[in-house]
SEDO-260723 format. One record per residue (C-alpha): x, y, z; residue in three letters; residue number from 1. Coordinates in steps of 0.2 Angstrom, whole numbers, plus 5000, padded with zeros to 4 digits. Example, Ala and Ser with C-alpha at 12.3 -4.5 7.8 and 13.67 -1.06 7.14 Angstrom:
BEGIN
5062:4978:5039:ALA:1
5068:4995:5036:SER:2
//
This chain:
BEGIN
5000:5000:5000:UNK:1
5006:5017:4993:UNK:2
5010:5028:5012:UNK:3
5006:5047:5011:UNK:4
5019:5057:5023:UNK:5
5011:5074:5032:UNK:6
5027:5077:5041:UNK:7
5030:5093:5051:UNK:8
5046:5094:5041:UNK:9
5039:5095:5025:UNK:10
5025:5107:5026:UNK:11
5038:5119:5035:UNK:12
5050:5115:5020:UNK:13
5034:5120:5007:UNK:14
5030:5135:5018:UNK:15
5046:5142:5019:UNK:16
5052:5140:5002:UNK:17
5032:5145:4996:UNK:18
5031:5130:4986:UNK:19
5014:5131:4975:UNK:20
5017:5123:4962:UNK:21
5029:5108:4953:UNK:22
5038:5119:4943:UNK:23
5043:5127:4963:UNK:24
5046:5112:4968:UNK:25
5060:5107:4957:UNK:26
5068:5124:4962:UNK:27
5068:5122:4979:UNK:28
5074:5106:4977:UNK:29
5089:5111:4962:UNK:30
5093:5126:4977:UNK:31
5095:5113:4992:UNK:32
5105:5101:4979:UNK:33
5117:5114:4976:UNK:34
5118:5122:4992:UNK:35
5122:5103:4998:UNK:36
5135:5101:4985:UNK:37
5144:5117:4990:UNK:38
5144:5112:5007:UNK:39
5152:5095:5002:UNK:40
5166:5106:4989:UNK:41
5171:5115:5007:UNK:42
5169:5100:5018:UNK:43
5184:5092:5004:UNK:44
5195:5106:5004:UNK:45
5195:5105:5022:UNK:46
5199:5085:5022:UNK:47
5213:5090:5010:UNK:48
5221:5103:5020:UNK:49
5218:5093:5037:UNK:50
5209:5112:5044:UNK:51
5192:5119:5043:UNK:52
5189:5135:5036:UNK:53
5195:5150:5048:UNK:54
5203:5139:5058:UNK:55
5215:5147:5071:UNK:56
5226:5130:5077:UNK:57
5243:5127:5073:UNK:58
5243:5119:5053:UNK:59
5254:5106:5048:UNK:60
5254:5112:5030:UNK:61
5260:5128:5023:UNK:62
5247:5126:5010:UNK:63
5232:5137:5012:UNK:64
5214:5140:5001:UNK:65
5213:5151:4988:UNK:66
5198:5158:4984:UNK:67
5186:5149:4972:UNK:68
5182:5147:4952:UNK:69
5167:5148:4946:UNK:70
5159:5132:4937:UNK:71
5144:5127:4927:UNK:72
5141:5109:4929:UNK:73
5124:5100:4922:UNK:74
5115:5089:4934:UNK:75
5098:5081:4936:UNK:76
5090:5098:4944:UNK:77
5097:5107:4927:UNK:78
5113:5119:4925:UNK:79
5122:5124:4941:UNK:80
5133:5138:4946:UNK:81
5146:5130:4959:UNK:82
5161:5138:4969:UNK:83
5175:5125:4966:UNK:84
5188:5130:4980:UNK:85
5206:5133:4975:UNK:86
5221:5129:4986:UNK:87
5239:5139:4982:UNK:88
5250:5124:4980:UNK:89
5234:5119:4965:UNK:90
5232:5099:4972:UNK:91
5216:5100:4977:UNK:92
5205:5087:4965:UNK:93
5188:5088:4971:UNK:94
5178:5070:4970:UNK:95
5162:5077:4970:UNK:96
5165:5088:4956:UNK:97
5179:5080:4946:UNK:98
5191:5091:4937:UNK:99
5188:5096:4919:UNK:100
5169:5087:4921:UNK:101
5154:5097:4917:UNK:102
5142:5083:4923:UNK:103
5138:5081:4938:UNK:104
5131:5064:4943:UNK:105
5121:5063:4961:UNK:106
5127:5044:4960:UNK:107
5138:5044:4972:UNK:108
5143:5025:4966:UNK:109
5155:5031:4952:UNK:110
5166:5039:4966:UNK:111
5165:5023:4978:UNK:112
5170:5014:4962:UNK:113
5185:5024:4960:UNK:114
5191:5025:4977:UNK:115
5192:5007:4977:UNK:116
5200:5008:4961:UNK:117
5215:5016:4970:UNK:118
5216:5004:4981:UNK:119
5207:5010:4995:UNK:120
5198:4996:5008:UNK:121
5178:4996:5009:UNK:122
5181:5001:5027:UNK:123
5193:5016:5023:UNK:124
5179:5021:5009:UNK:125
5166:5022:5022:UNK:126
5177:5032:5033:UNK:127
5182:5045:5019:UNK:128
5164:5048:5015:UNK:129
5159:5048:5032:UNK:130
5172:5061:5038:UNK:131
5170:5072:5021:UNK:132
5151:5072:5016:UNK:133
5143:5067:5034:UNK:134
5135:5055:5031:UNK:135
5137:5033:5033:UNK:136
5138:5019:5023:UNK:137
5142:5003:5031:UNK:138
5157:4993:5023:UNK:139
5142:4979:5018:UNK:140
5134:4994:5007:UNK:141
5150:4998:4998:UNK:142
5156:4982:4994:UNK:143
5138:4978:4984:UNK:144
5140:4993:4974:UNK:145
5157:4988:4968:UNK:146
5151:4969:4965:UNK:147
5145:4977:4951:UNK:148
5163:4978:4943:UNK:149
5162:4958:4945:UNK:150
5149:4958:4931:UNK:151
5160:4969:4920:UNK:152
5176:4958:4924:UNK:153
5166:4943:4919:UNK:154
5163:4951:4901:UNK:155
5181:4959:4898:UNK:156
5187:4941:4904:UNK:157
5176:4931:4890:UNK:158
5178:4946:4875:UNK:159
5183:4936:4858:UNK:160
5203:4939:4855:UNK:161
5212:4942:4841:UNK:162
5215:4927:4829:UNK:163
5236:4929:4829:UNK:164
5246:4936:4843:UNK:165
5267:4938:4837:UNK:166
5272:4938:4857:UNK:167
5263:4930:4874:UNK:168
5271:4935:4890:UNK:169
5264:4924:4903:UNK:170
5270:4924:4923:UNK:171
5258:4924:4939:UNK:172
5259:4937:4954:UNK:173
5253:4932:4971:UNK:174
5241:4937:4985:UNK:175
5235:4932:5001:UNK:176
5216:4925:5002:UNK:177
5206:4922:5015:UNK:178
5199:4904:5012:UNK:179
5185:4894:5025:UNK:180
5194:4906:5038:UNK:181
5211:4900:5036:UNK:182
5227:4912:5023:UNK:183
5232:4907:5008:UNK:184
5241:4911:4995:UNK:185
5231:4911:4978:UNK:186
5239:4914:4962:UNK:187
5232:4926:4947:UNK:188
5239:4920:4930:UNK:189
5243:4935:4919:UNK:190
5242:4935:4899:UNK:191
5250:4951:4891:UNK:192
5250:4951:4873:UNK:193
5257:4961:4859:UNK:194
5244:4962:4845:UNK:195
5250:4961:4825:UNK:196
5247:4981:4827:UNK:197
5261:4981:4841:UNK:198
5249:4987:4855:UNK:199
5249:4979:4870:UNK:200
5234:4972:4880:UNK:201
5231:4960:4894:UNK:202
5223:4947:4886:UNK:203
5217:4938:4904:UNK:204
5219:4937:4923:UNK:205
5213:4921:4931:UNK:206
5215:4919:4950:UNK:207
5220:4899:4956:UNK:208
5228:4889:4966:UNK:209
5249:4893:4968:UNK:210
5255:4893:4950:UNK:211
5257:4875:4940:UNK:212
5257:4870:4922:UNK:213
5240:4861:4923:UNK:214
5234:4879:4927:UNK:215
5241:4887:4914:UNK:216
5235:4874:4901:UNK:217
5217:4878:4906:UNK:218
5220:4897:4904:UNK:219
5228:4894:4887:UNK:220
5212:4885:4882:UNK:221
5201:4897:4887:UNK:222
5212:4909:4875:UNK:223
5210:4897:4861:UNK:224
5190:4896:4864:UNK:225
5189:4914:4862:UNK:226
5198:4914:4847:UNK:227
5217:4912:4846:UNK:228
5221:4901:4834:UNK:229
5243:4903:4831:UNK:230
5254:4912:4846:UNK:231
5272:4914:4836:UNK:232
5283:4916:4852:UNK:233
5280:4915:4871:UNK:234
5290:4920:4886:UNK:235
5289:4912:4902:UNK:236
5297:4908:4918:UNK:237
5306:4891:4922:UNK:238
5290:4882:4931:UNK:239
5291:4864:4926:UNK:240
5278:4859:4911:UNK:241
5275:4874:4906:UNK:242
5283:4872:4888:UNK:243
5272:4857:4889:UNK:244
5257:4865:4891:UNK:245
5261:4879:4879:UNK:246
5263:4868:4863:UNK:247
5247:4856:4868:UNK:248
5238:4870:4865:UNK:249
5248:4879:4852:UNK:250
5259:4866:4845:UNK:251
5270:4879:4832:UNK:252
5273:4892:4845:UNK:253
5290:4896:4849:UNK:254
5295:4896:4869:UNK:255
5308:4906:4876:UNK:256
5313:4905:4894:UNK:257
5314:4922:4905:UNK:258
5336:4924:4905:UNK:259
5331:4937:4919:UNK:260
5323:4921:4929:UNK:261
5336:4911:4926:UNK:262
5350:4923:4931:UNK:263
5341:4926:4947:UNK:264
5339:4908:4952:UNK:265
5355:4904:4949:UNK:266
5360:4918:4958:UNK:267
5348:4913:4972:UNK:268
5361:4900:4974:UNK:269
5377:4909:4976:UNK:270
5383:4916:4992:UNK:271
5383:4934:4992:UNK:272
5404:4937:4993:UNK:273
5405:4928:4972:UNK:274
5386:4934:4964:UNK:275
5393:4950:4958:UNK:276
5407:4941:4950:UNK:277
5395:4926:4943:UNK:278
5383:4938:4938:UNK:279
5396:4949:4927:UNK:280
5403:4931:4919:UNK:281
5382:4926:4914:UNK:282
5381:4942:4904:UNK:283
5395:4934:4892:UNK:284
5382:4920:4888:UNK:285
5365:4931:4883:UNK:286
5374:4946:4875:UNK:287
5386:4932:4864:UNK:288
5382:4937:4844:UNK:289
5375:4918:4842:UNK:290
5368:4902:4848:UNK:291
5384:4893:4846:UNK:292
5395:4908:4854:UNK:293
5383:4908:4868:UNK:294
5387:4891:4872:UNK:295
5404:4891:4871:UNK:296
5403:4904:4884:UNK:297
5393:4892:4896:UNK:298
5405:4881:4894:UNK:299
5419:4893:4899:UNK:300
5408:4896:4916:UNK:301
5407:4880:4919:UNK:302
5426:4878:4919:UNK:303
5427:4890:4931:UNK:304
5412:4889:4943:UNK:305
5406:4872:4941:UNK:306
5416:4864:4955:UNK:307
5409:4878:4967:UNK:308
5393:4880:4960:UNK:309
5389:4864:4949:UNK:310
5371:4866:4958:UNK:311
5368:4883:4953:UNK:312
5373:4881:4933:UNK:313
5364:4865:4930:UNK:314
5349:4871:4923:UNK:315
5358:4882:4912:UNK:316
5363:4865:4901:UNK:317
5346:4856:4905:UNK:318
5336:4870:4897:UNK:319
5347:4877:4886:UNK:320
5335:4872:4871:UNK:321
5322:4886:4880:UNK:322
5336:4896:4887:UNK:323
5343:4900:4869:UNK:324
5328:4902:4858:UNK:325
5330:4920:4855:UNK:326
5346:4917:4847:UNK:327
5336:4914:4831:UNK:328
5331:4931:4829:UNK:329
5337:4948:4825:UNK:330
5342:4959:4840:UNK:331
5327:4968:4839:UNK:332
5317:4953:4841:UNK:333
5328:4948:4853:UNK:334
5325:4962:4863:UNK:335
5306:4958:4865:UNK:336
5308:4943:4867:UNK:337
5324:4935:4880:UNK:338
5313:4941:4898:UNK:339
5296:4943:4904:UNK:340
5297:4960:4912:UNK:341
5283:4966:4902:UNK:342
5272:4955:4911:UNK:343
5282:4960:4928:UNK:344
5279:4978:4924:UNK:345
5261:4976:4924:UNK:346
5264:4966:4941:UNK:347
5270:4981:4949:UNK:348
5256:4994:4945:UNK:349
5245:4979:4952:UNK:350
5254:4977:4966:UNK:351
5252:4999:4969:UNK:352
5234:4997:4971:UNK:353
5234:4982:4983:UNK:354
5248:4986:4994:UNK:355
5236:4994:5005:UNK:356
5227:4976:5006:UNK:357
5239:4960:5015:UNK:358
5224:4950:5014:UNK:359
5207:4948:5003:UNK:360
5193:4943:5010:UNK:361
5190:4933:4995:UNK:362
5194:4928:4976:UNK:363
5181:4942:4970:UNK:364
5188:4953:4979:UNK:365
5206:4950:4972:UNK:366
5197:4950:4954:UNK:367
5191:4965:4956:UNK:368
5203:4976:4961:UNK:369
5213:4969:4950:UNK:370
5205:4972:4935:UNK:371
5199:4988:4939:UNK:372
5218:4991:4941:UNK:373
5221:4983:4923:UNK:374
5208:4994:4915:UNK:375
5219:5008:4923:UNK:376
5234:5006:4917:UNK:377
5229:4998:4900:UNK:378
5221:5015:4898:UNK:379
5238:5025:4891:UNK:380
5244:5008:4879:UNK:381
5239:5017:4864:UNK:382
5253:5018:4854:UNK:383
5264:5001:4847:UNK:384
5280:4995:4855:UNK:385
5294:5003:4850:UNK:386
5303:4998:4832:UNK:387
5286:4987:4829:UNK:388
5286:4990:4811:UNK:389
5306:4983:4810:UNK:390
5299:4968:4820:UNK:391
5286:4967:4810:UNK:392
5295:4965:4794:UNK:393
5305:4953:4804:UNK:394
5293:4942:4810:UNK:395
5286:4940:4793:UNK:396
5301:4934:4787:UNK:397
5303:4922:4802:UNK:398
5284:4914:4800:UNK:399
5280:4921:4783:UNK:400
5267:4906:4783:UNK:401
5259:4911:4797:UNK:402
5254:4929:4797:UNK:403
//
């Protein structure tokens, strides 16, 4: 049943405002929004500068306001005039009225979503909005609204990919998650790809169980069900079966193990006192002019380090065939091709907007952050790699019957 309100609030609201028809309605209404909005502009400038307005206690900032700037932004209510505050050292990035927007949305879910976006905890978020705009929303609330960024995740992760990807970079980051109240660590599997144009994109983040091959041979068929049909050249890190699982599902694809790996796990071996010296020796073996060379030179190491270190320089002969794939190729493709830091670059901007977190609650909650991170920094790949045409040219030469 419909209720009908005769509160002493409102009918002193309507009298006061001498509301008679609809039409005054909506302006008393379009006055209160704005004067609400005003009042939240002042209450962030104060939250920036950690003072109120006219405050006479000792600052911890030398910064100070300065004055205001007019602005015209639409909103439901119709066009408003607003009084963005200014500060002298111009840092001040309002998040109810974002800088350069002329909309203005009385969702307040868009700025929830962005906060978490930076990393910020549901709790933290619930604070911020509580100390700036006055009023609460419960950590429950605010992780609802951004389960809606699960449904988005969900499409970006099932899009269709393109048929032909020249390089794959694949290596997993780790995080704690809470599981059936006990830590653990969970892996998320990282895809970056480089596309025949030469622009980057990550083609896929699935969260597992600490990092294996039988993993990574489900998320490369997920890849080939959405539509990658040839992968020319992956880079990987040394975990055992992954070349395996690479060519099951892409039986032409060329696999290079990450030298930058390989160099740190044999290092990882070495006391500290000889690692500089052994480390200085290894650079003979990946900067020799050809596969041949670059044998010879593991050769010569092994003359001299092998009865210190013999543990730490096996794996160099037991994967060579891996280890010297980029030997093939021109230095340029070389280059692209010898480590997986593109991937690990990508790790650390994840890694920016979960430091705040040591532990999810759950997978979802990894997922999301994670791909709201992704969409972030995925956002300024807009140009190809560098020399992409040269390689290009190369690669065509290399697999001419395949692109």
């Amino acid at each position: 049943m419909r209720k009908f309100y005769s509160n002493d609030l409102f009918a002193e609201f309507i009298k006061s405002n001498d509301i008679k028809t609809a039409d005054d309605l909506n302006d008393a209404f379009k006055d209160l929004y704005q004067g609400c909005i005003q009042v939240m502009l002042e209450n962030e400038m104060s939250n920036h500068l950690g003072f109120d307005k006219g405050s006479k206690a000792p600052k911890e900032t030398e910064n100070r306001r300065n004055g205001y700037s007019d602005k015209k932004v639409r909103s439901s209510f119709g066009e408003l005039l607003l009084s963005v505050p200014r500060d002298r050292d111009d840092e001040f990035e309002p998040i109810v009225v974002e800088k350069h927007s002329r909309e203005l949305s009385s969702d307040i879910e868009n700025k929830i979503i962005s906060m978490y976006a930076k990393g910020m905890s549901t709790r933290d978020i619930s604070d911020h909005i509580k100390e700036i705009y006055g009023f609460s929303l419960s950590s429950e609330s605010i992780s609802k609204i951004t389960d809606t960024i699960m449904e988005q995740a969900k499409e970006w992760q099932a899009r269709p990919l393109e048929s032909v990807y020249p390089f794959l970079f694949l290596d997993a980051v780790h995080y704690s998650v809470r599981t059936n109240g006990k830590v653990i660590k969970r892996a998320a599997y990282v895809v970056l790809g480089i596309s025949l144009e030469g622009k980057k994109d990550v083609i896929g983040i699935y969260i597992g169980e600490n990092e294996t091959s039988k993993f990574w041979l489900q998320v490369l068929t997920d890849m080939k069900s959405r539509g990658v049909k040839d992968v020319l050249i992956s880079s990987v890190d040394g975990l055992p079966g992954f070349s395996d699982a690479i060519k099951s599902v892409f039986p032409k694809a060329e696999v290079q193990r990450c030298i930058v790996h390989q160099i740190r796990n044999t290092l990882g071996n070495v006391p500290w006192k000889d690692r500089k010296k052994l480390a200085q020796d290894l650079k003979a073996i990946y900067n020799a002019p050809s596969e041949e060379q670059g044998f010879i030179e593991l050769e010569k190491i092994e003359e001299k380090w092998g009865s210190t270190y013999s543990y730490a320089l096996r794996s160099w002969r037991t994967n060579w065939s891996e280890l010297s794939t980029f030997f093939k190729y021109t230095p340029e493709i070389r280059k692209m091709m010898y480590t997986t830091n593109a991937v690990e670059s990508l790790h650390m901007q994840l890694r920016k907007v979960s430091k705040t977190k040591t532990v999810f609650p759950t997978d979802e909650s990894l997922m999301k952050i994670l791909y709201l991170a992704t969409v972030g920094v995925t956002k300024k790949w807009t140009v190809p790699v560098r020399d992409w045409v040269l390689i290009l040219g190369q690669l065509q030469i290399h697999f001419e019957d395949r692109i």
